[in-house]
C-alpha positions in Angstrom: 0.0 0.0 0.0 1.1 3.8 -0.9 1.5 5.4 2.8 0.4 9.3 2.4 3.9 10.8 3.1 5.6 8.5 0.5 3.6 10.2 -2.0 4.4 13.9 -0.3 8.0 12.8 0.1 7.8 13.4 3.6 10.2 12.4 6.0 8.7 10.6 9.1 9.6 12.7 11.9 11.0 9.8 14.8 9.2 10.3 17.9 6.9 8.9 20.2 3.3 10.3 22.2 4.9 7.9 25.4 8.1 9.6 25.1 6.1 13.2 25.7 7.4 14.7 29.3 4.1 15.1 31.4 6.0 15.7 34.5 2.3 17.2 36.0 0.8 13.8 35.3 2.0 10.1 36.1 0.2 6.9 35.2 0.2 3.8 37.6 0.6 1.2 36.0 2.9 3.8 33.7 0.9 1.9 30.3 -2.5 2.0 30.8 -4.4 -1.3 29.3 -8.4 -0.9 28.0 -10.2 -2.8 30.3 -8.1 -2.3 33.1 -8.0 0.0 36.5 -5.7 2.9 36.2 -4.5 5.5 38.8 -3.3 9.0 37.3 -1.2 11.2 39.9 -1.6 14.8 39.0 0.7 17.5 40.3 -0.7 21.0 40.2 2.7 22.8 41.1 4.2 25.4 38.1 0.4 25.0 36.5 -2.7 27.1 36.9 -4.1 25.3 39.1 -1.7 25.5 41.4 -2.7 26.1 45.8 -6.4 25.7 44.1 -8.7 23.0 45.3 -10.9 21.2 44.8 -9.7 19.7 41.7 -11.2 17.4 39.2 -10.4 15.6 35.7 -11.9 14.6 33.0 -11.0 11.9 30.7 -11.4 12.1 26.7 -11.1 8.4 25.1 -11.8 7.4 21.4 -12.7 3.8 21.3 -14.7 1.8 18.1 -13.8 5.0 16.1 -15.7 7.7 18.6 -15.1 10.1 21.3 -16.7 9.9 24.4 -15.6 11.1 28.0 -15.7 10.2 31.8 -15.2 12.4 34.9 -12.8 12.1 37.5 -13.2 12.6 41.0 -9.9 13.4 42.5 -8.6 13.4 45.9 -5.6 15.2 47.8 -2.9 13.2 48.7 1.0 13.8 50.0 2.3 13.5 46.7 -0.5 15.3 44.5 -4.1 14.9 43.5 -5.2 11.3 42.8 -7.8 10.0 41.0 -8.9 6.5 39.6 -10.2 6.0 36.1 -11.8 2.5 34.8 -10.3 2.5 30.7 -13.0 1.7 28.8 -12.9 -1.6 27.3 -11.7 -1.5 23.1 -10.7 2.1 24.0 -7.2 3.0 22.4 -6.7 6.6 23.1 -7.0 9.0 25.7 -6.5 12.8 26.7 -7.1 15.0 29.6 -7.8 18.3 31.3 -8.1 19.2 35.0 -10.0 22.2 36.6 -10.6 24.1 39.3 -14.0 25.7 39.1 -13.9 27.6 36.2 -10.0 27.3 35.3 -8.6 24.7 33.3 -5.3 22.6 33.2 -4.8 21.6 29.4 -0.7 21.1 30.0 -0.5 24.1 26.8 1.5 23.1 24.3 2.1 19.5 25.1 -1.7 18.1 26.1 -2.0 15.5 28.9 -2.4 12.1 26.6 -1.1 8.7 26.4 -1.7 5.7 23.8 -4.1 2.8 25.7 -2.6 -0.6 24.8 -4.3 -4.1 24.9 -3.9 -7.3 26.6 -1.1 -8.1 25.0 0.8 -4.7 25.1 0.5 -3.5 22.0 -1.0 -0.1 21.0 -4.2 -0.3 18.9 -5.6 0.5 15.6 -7.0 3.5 15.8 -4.5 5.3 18.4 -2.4 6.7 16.2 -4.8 8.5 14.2 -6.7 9.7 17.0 -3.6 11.3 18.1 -3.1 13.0 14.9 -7.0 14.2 14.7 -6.6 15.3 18.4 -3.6 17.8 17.1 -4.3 18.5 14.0 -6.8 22.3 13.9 -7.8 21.1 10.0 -9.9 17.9 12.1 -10.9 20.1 15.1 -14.3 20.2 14.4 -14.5 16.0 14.5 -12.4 15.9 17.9 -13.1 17.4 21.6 -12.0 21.0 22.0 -9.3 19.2 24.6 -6.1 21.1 23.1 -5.5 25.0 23.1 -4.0 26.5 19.8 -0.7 26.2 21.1 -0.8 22.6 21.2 -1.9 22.3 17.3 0.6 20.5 14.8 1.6 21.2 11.1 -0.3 19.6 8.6 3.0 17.3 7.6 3.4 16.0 11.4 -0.3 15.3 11.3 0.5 13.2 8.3 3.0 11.4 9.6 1.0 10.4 12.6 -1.3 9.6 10.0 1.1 7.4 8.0 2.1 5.6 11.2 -1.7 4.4 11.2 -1.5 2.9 8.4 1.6 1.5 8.5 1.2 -0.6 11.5 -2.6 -0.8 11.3 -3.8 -1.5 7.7 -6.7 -2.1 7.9 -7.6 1.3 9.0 -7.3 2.9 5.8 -11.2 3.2 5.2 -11.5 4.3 8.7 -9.1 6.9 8.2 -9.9 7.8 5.1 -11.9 11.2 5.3 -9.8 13.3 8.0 -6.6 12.3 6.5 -7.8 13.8 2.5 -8.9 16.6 4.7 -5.2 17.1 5.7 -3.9 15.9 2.8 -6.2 18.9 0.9 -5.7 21.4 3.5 -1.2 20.9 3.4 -1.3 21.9 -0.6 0.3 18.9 -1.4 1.3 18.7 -5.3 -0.9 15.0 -5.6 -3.4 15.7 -3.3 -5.8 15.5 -5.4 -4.6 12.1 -6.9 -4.5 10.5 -3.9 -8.2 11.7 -2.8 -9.3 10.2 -6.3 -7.1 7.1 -5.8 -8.7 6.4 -2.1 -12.1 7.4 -3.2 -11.4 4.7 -5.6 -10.2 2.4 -3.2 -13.5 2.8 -0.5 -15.6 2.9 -3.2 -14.4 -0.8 -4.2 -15.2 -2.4 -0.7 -18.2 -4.1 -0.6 -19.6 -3.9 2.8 -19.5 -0.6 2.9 -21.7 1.8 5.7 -24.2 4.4 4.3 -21.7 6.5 6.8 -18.9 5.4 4.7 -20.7 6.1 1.2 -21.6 10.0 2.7 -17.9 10.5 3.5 -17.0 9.4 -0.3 -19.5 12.0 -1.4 -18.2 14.5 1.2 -14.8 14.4 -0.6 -16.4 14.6 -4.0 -18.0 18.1 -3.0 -16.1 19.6 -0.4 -12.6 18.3 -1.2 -12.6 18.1 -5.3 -15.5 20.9 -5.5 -17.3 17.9 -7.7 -21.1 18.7 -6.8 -21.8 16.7 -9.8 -20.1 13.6 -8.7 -21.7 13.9 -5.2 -25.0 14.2 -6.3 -24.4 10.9 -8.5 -23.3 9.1 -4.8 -26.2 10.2 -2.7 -28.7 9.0 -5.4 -26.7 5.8 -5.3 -26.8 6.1 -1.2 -30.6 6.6 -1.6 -31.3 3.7 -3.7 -29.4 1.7 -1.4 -30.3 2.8 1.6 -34.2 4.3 1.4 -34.4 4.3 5.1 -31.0 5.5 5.9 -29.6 9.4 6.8 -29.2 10.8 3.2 -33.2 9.3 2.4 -33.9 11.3 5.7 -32.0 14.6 4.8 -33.7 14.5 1.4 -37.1 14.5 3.0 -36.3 17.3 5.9 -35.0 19.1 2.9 -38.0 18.6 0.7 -40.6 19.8 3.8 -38.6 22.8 4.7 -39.5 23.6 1.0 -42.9 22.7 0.8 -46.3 24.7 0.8 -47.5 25.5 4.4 -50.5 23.6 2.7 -49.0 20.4 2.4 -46.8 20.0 5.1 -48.9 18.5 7.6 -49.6 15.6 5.6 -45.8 15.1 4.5 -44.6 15.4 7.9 -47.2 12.3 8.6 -45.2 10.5 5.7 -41.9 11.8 7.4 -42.7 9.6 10.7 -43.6 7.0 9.3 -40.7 6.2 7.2 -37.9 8.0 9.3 -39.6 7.1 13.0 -38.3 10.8 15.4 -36.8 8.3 17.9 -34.4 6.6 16.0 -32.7 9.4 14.7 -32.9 11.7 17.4 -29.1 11.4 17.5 -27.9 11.5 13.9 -26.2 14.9 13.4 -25.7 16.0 9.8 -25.3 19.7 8.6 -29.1 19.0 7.0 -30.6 17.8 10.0 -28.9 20.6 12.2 -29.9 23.3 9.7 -33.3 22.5 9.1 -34.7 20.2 11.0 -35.4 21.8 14.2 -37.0 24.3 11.7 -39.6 22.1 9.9 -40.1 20.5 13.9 -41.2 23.4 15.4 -42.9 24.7 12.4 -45.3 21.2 12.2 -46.0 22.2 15.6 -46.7 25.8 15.3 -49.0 24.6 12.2 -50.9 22.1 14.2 -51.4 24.1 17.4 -52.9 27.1 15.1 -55.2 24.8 13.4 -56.2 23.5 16.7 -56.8 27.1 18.2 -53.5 26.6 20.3 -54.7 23.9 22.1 -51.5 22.6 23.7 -52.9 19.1 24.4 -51.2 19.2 20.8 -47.8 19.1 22.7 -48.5 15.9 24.0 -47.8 14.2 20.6 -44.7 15.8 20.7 -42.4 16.4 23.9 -41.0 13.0 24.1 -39.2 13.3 20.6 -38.7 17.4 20.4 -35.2 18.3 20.3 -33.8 19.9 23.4 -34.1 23.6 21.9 -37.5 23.2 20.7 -38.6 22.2 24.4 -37.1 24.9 25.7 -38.8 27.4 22.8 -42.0 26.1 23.3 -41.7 26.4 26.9 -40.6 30.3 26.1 -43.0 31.6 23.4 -45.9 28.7 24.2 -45.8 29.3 28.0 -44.2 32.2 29.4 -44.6 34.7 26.6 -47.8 33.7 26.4 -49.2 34.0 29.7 -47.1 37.5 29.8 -49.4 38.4 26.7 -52.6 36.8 28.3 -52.6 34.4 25.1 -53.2 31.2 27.0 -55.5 30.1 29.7 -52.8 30.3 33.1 -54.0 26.7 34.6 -53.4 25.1 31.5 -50.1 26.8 30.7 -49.1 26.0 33.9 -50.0 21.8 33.4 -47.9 22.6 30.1 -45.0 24.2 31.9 -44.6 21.1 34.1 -44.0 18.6 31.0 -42.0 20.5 29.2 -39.5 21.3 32.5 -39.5 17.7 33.0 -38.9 17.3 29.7 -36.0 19.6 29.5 -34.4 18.7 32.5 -34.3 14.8 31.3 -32.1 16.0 28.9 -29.1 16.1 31.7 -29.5 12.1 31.3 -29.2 11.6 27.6 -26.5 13.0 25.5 -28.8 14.1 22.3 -27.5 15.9 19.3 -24.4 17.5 17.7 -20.9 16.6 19.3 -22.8 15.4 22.7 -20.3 12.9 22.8 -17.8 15.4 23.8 -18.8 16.3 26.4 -18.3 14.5 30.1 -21.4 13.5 32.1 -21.1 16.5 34.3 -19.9 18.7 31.5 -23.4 18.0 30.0 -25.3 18.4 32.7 -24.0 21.5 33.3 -24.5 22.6 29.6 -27.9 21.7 29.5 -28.6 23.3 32.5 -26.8 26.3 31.5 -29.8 26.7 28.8 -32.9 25.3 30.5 -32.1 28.1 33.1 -34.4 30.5 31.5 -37.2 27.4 31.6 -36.4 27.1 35.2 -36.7 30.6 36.1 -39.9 31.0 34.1 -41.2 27.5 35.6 -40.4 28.8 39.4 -42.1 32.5 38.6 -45.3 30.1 37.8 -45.1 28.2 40.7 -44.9 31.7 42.9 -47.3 32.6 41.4 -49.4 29.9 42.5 -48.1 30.1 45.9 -45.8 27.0 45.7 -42.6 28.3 46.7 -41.4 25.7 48.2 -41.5 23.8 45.0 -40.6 27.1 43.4 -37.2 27.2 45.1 -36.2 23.7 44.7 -36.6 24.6 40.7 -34.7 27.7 40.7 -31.9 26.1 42.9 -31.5 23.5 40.4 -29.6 26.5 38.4 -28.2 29.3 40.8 -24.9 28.3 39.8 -25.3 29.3 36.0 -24.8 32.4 34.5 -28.5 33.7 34.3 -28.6 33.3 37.8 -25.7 37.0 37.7 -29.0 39.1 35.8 -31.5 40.8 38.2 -34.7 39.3 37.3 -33.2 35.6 38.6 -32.0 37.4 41.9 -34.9 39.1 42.3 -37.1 36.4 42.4 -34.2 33.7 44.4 -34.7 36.4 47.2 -38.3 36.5 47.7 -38.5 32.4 47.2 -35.7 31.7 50.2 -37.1 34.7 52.5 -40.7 33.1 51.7 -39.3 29.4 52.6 -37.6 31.2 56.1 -34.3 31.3 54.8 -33.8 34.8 55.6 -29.8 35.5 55.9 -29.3 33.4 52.5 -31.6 36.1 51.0 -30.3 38.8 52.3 -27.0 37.7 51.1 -28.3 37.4 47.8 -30.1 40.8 47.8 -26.8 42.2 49.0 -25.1 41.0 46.0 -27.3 42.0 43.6 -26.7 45.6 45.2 -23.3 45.3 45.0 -23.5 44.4 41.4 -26.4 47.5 41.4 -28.8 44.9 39.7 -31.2 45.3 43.0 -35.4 44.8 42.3 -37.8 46.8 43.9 -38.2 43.5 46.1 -35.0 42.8 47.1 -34.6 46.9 48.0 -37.7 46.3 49.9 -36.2 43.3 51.6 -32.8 45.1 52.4 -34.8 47.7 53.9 -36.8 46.0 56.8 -33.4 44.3 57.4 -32.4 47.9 57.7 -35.0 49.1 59.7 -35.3 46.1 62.2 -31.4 47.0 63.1 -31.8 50.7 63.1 -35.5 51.2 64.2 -36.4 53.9 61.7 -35.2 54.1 57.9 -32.9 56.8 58.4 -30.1 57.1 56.6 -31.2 53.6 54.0 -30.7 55.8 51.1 -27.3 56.1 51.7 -26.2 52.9 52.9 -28.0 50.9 50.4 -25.8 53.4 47.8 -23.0 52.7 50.1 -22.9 48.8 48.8 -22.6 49.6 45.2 -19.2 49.5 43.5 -18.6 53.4 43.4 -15.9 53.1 40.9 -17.7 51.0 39.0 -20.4 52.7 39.0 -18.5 56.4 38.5 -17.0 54.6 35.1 -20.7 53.9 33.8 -22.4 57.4 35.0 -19.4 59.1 32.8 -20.0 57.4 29.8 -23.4 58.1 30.2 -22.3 61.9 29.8 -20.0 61.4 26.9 -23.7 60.2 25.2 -25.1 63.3 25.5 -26.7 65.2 22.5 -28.6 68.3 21.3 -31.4 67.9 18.9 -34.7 69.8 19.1 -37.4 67.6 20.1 -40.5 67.7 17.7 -43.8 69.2 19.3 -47.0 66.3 20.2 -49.9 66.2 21.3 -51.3 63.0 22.9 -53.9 61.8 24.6 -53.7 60.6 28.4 -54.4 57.3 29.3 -56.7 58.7 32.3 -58.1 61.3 30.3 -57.0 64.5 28.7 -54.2 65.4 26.6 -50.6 66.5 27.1 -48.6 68.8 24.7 -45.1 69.1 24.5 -43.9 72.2 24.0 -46.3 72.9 27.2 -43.9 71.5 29.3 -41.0 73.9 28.3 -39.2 75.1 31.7 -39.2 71.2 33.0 -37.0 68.5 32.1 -38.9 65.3 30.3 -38.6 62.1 29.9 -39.9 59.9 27.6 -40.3 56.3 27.4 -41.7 54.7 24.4 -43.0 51.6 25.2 -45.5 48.4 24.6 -47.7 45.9 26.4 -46.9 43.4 23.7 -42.7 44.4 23.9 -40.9 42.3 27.2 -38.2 44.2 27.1 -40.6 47.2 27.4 -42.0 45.5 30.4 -38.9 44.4 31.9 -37.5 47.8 32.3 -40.9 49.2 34.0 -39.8 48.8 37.4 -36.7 51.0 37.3 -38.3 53.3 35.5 -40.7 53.6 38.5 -38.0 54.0 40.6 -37.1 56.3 39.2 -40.6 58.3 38.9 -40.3 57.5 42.7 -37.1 59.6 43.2 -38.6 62.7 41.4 -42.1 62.5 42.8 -41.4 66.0 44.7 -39.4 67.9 41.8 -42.0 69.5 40.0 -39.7 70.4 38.0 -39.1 66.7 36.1 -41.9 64.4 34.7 -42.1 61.6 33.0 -44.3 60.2 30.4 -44.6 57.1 29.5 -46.0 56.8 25.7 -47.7 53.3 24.6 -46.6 52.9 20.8 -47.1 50.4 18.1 -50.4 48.9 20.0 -52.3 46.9 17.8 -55.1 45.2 19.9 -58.6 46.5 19.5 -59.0 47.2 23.3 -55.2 48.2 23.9 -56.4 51.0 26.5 -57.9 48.4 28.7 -55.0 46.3 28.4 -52.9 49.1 29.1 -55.1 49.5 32.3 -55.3 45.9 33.3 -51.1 45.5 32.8 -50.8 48.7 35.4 -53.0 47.9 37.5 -51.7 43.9 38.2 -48.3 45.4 38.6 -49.0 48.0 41.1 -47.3 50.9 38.7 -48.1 54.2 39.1 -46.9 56.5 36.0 -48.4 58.6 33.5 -49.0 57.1 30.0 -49.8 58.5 26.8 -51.1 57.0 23.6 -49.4 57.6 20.7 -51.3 58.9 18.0 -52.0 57.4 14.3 -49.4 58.2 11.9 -51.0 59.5 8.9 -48.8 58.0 6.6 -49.0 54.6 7.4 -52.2 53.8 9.8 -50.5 52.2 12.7 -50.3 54.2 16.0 -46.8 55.7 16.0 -47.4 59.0 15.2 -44.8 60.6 17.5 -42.7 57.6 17.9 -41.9 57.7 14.3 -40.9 61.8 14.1 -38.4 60.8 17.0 -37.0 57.9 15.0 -36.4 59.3 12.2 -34.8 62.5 13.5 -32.8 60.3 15.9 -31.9 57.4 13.9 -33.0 54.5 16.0 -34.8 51.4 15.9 -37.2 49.2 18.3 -38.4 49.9 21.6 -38.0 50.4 24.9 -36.6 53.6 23.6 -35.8 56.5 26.4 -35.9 60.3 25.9 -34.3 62.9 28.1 -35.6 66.6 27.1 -34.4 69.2 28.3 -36.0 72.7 29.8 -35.5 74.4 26.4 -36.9 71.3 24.4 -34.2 69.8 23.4 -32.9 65.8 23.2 -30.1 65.6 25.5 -30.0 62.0 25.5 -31.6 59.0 23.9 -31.1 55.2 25.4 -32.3 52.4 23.8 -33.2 48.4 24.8 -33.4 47.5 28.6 -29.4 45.8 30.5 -31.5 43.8 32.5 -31.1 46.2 36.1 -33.9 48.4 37.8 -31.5 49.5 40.3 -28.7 50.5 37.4 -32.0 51.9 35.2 -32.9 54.6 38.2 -29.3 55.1 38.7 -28.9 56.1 35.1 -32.0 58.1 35.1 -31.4 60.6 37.9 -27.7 60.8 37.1 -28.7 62.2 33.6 -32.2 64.2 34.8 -29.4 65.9 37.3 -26.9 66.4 34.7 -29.4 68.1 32.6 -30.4 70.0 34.9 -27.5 71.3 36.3 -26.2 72.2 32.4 -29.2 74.5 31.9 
């Protein structure tokens, strides 16, 4: 057989992955054998993780021509951290990482590996190449994200490594055969693309070959010799052969993403039945993950409309839905929709319990695109890491309800991801643990959310009769609550706020009030303004509502400031009562106006339009800060996710413009 590097002229470079110093990490035995017990003996001293604790491992292996990974729980000893790792029967390769919380021990340039042997104490087809994949960045998308860049070969050593597969392992060359053209492609090589052709050839001749093996010679054909035609030819071949099979499948997801919204009900019934959702809920081709999520949620969307969103037409459907289309549904179908009054709340609710079930049984089964790659604990943590918002939304319900006991144990199931840093989780973790007697835990979180100045109305509330109970009066809150934020921090954001100041004339209105009445503009000349532009139907509008009312609370004495609040863009018949009915469940107390309807186009937007188009923004929430002469000092727009930061910002720039008159 022609080895790769013959027909590069390479020279095989003459050196060995045992050889490798890993004076941080020590094997006992010192070979470790598939099958077999091993002990690893990591050092931390000289790396990053050095005087940190705990520490953990994980353990990358490729066995029967696959990745997959195991954690490891590691222990301090005299000598180091220990830890004790079963190698996987068949398994031929491994590589590791250890961490620290969120820092990581990849060993840089030179990445913690070692070949597996057998039995018999020989290394094992499929070792070397894995090694090669492992290092080589043209294969990084088919390997474990394991290595840093540093650690990344040339495309002739990856060869090599390459070379040494098939030399002393044969009959690997089919398995081989698509990373190694894609290094052989990627190096330049003179023959590259005579030796794809020739091993194209060569797979094409086998005759037990995989559908799996059949898409990789038509992967080469298109992406390697840019030969759509030839491709083409080889997945109608792999479709004749295999009707049921992956290309069949990718053929059909293809063919409903295109097809009229009238038809695809009844092709989606055909789908199931010849590609059942189960059996494939873990093939991952660049089809599938392009469109098939897509045409999912779409047959659902289609069915729940034709059923007057009825979500007993869930039911068909949670048990196969893709992890991202659970949490969707349980964002747009639930949340959203109760937010919106769309759907009935009990049955929303019933529906908000199967899909966070749902969801959360994710953490069990490693589902979809490169899940392989990930450890047990690593997924867990990622698929928590996106259910969070589920969670959150699932534990609000439950409060709602009066469950907070169940509420909690929801919302503690993510406290440790990073949605549980923005105000609205916070918020909502204090009132849950002071409602279920756990007092000092949330006061601890309300006092990090006001050192982080992302404090609710709630959690002020809370930090206030805390306050009070200590002091016997409220004297002096103000200024120890402003006493916990970061000052310099918060001195940094307050200053760019004033390098965003501007000077545009403010077009004239006049709009009706909410309560009755009408309000014009250029009336209010001698008074600073300020304007929010807002929706019932916007959550970001929403969101930002209750800083904005801490805000109208600061100023409630200065006659001199007033705020408006102006509904735009409303589009429901009885908008005005919703309007009333949102205000009125939330306890706000502010003065709304209705915009007016724009002549041009019909839609009410009259004087949210003028401002857009003089101040060349988009979207709402969208702030306003006029001036005393009528003039736009400042515009903001979108909602950061803090009340406490939003009031901030808002009396630093009504007192800045103010004090510049």
């Amino acid at each position: 057989m022609k080895l790769i590097w013959k027909a590069l002229g390479l020279i095989p470079l003459l050196c060995s992955l045992q050889s490798i110093a890993q004076q941080n990490l020590k094997f006992y035995p010192e070979v470790p054998v598939n099958g077999k017990e091993c002990m690893l003996l990591y050092k931390a001293e000289g790396t990053v993780l050095e005087g940190k604790a705990p520490v953990s491992g994980i353990m990358w292996y490729y066995k029967d021509k696959a990745w997959d990974a195991i954690d490891i729980n590691m222990s301090l000893s005299d000598s180091g951290w220990v830890g004790k790792v079963d190698i996987p029967k068949n398994a031929v390769f491994a590589a590791f990482n250890f961490n620290s919380g969120k820092v990581i021990d990849n060993c840089g340039k030179q990445p913690y590996a070692i070949f597996i042997r057998s039995d018999e104490g020989r290394e094992a087809p499929g070792s070397y190449a894995a090694w090669g994949m492992l290092k080589s960045k043209v294969t990084a998308g088919m390997v474990p994200q394991v290595i840093n860049d540093s650690a990344y070969i040339t495309d002739e050593v990856a060869l090599f490594w390459m070379n040494n597969e098939l030399k002393y392992f044969p009959a690997s060359r089919r398995d081989i055969f698509y990373p190694a053209m894609m290094i052989l492609k990627h190096s330049g090589a003179q023959r590259a693309d005579t030796i794809i052709r020739r091993e194209i050839a060569f797979m094409s001749n086998l005759k037990d070959l995989t559908e799996m093996e059949w898409r990789k010679i038509s992967k080469a054909y298109r992406e390697l010799l840019h030969e759509s035609g030839r491709a083409d030819s080889v997945d109608r071949a792999i479709v004749n052969k295999f009707p049921g099979g992956i290309t069949a499948r990718d053929q059909a997801i293809y063919s409903l993403f295109r097809a009229d919204v009238s038809k695809k009900i009844s092709l989606w019934k055909t789908f199931q039945q010849q590609f059942p959702l189960k059996k494939f809920q873990n093939v991952n081709t660049d089809i599938s993950n392009s469109y098939y999520e897509k045409v999912f949620r779409g047959i659902v969307y289609q069915e729940l409309k034709e059923h007057n969103w009825n979500l007993s037409v869930l039911d068909e459907y949670i048990d196969v839905a893709p992890f991202t289309s659970l949490t969707e549904f349980h964002r747009l179908l639930i949340i959203n929709a109760i937010e919106h009054d769309q759907a009935n709340f009990d049955s929303a609710f019933d529906y908000s319990v199967k899909l966070v079930k749902a969801i959360e049984a994710y953490k069990y089964k490693r589902i979809g695109q490169h899940s392989n790659f990930y450890s047990p604990e690593q997924w867990e943590n990622e698929i928590l890491k996106f259910a969070a918002p589920a969670f959150l939304g699932h534990a609000s319900l439950l409060h709602r309800k009066g469950m907070d006991k169940d509420a909690l144990a929801w919302i503690l199931k993510v406290k440790d991801q990073p949605l549980a840093e923005q105000s609205k989780f916070m918020d909502l973790y204090a009132q849950l643990l002071e409602a279920n007697g756990k007092h000092d835990d949330a006061m601890q979180v309300a006092l990090m959310a006001a050192k982080m100045n992302k404090a609710a109305p709630a959690m002020i509330d809370l930090l206030k009769q805390d306050y009070i109970k200590k002091h016997n009066n409220s004297d002096g809150f103000d200024a120890y609550f402003n006493s916990l934020k970061d000052s310099k921090e918060l001195n940094a954001e307050l200053e760019a706020l004033r390098q965003e100041l501007i000077h545009t004339p403010a077009p004239d209105f006049q709009l009706e009030k909410l309560t009755g009445g009408k309000v014009k503009l250029s009336k209010l000349k001698g008074k600073v303004v300020v304007i929010d532009f807002w929706a019932t139907w916007c959550g970001p509008c929403k969101e930002a509502l209750p800083g904005m009312q801490m805000a109208v609370n600061r100023f409630k004495d200065d006659k001199d400031v007033v705020f408006l609040f102006i509904a735009t863009q409303e589009t429901k018949a009885d908008y005005k009562e919703q309007i009333k009915k949102f205000l009125a469940a939330k306890n706000y107390n502010i003065d709304v106006l209705l915009d007016g309807k724009n002549p041009a186009t019909g839609k009410l937007d009259a004087a949210f339009s003028k401002y857009q188009s003089i101040l060349k923004f988009s979207g709402i929430p969208a702030k306003l800060i006029i001036d005393q002469d009528g003039v736009v000092r400042w515009k903001g727009i979108g909602y950061h996710g803090s009340p406490s930061a939003l009031a901030d910002e808002m009396a630093y720039l009504i007192k800045t413009v103010k004090e510049n008159k």
